[in-house]
C-alpha positions as CSV (number, residue, x, y, z in Angstrom):
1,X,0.0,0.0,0.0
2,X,1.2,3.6,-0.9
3,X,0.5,6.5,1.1
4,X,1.0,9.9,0.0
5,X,0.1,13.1,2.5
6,X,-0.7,16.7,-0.5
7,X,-1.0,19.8,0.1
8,X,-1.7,22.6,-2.7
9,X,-3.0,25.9,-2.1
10,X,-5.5,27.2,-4.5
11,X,-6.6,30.8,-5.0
12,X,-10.1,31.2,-7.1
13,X,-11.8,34.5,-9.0
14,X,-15.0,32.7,-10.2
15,X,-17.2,30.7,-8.2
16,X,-17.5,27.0,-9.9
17,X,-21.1,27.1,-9.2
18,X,-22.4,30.5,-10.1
19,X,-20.3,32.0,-11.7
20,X,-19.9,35.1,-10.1
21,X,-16.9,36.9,-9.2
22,X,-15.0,36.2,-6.2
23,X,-11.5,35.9,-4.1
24,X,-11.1,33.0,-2.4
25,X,-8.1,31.0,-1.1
26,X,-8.5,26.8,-1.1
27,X,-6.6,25.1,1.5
28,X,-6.8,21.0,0.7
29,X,-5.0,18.7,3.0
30,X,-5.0,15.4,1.4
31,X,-4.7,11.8,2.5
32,X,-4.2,9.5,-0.3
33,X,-3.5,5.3,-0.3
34,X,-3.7,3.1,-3.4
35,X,-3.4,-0.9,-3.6
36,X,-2.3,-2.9,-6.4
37,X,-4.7,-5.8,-6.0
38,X,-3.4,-7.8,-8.7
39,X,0.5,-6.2,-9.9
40,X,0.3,-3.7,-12.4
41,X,-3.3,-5.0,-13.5
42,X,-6.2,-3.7,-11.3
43,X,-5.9,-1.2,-8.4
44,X,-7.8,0.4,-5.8
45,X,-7.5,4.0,-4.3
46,X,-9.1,6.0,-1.1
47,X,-8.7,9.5,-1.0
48,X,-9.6,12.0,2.5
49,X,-9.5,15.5,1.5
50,X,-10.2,18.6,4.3
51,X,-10.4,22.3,2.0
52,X,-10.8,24.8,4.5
53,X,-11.9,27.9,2.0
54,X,-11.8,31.5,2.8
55,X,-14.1,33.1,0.1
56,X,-15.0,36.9,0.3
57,X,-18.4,37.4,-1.4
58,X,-20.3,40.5,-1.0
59,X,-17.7,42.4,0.7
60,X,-17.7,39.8,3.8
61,X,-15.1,37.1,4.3
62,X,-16.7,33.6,4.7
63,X,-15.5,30.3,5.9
64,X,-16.3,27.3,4.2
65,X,-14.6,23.8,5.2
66,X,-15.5,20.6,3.0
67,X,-14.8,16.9,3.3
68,X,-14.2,15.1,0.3
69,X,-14.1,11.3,0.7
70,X,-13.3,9.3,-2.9
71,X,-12.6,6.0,-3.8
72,X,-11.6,4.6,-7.5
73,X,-10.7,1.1,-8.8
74,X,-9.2,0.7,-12.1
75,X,-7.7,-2.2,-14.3
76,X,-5.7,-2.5,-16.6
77,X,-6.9,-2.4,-21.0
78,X,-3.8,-2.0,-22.3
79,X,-0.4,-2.1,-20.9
80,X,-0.3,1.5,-20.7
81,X,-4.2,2.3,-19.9
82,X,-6.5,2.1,-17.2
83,X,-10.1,1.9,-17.5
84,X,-11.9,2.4,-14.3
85,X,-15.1,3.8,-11.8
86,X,-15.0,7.0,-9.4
87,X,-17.2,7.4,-6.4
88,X,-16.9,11.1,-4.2
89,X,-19.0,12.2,-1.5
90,X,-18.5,15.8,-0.2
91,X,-19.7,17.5,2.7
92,X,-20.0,20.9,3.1
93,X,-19.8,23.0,6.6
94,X,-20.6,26.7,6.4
95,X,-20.9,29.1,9.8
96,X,-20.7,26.0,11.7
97,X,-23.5,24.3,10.6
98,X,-24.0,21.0,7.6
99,X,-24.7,23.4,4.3
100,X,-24.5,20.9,1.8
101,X,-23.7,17.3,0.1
102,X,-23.5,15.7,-3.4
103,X,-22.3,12.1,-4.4
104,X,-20.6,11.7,-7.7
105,X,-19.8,8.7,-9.7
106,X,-18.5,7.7,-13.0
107,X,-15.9,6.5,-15.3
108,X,-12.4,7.1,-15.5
109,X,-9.2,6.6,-17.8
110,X,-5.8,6.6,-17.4
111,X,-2.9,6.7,-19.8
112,X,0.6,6.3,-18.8
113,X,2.1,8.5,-21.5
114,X,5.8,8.1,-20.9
115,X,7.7,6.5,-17.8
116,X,7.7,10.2,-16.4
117,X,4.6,11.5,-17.8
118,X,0.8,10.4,-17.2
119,X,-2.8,12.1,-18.2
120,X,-6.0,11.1,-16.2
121,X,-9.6,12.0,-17.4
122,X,-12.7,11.2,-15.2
123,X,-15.9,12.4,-15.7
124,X,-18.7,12.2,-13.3
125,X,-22.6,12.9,-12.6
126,X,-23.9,13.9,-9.2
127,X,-26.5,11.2,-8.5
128,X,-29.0,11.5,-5.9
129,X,-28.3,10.5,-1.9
130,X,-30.1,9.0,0.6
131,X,-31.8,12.2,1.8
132,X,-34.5,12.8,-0.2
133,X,-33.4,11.2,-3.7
134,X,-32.9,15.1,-5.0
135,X,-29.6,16.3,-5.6
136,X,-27.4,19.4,-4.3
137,X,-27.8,22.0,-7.2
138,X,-27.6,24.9,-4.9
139,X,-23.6,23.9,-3.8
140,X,-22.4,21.6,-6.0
141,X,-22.5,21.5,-10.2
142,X,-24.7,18.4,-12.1
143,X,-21.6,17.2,-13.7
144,X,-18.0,17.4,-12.7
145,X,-15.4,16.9,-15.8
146,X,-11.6,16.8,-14.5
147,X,-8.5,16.2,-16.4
148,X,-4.8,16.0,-14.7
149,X,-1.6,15.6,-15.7
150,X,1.8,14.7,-14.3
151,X,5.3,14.7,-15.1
152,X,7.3,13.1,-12.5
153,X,10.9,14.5,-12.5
């Protein structure tokens, strides 16, 4: 099992959800542990995330602080791609109180480009949660498209 402890400050102008102007600073703290459950064929991945965000909207600085909790499983199509699922549940905490949650899930593939370089694309659907069968519109987008890259040097 590999463990890897991130941390990656992010500053933001637009508001992902409405679009609106804004000046916030993204703190995530990341916990991430992968398995190979069968050598370089299919793996497994959990990932914890705590963002604590400080957003000023409306002239008033705000504190938001969301828990992201992922996991993934891939396997292996090729020798140098993965074809696999996604599942993330967030939680959102705003002036103390529970503001806000949305479950995403869908398919994933990663392509090994070089022995230093790799490209990931996953794209996901928020899907309804136990409360209610609705979704979270109000904090959280319908679909969520992400696309990372990585040289290692």
């Amino acid at each position: 099992m590999d463990l890897t402890l991130s941390f990656d400050p992010l500053w933001e102008h637009i508001d992902d959800v409405s679009g609106r102007s804004v000046q916030s600073y993204v703190m995530p703290l990341r916990l991430l542990a992968d398995m190979a459950l069968i050598p370089e064929k299919t793996f497994v991945a959990l990932d914890l995330t705590y963002a604590p965000t400080f957003a000023r909207l409306g002239g008033l600085w705000q504190l938001q602080n969301q828990i992201e909790i992922a996991l993934a499983a891939c396997t292996a199509v090729t020798s140098n791609s993965f074809l696999g699922v996604e599942v993330r549940q967030f939680a959102l905490n705003q002036h103390r109180f529970f503001s806000g949650s949305a479950v995403f899930l869908g398919p994933s593939l990663f392509v090994r480009l070089s022995e230093a370089m790799m490209a990931k694309i996953v794209g996901e659907a928020q899907v309804p949660v136990e409360t209610g069968g609705r979704i979270d519109l109000a904090n959280y987008q319908r679909y969520q498209v992400r696309a990372e890259f990585a040289l290692n040097f």
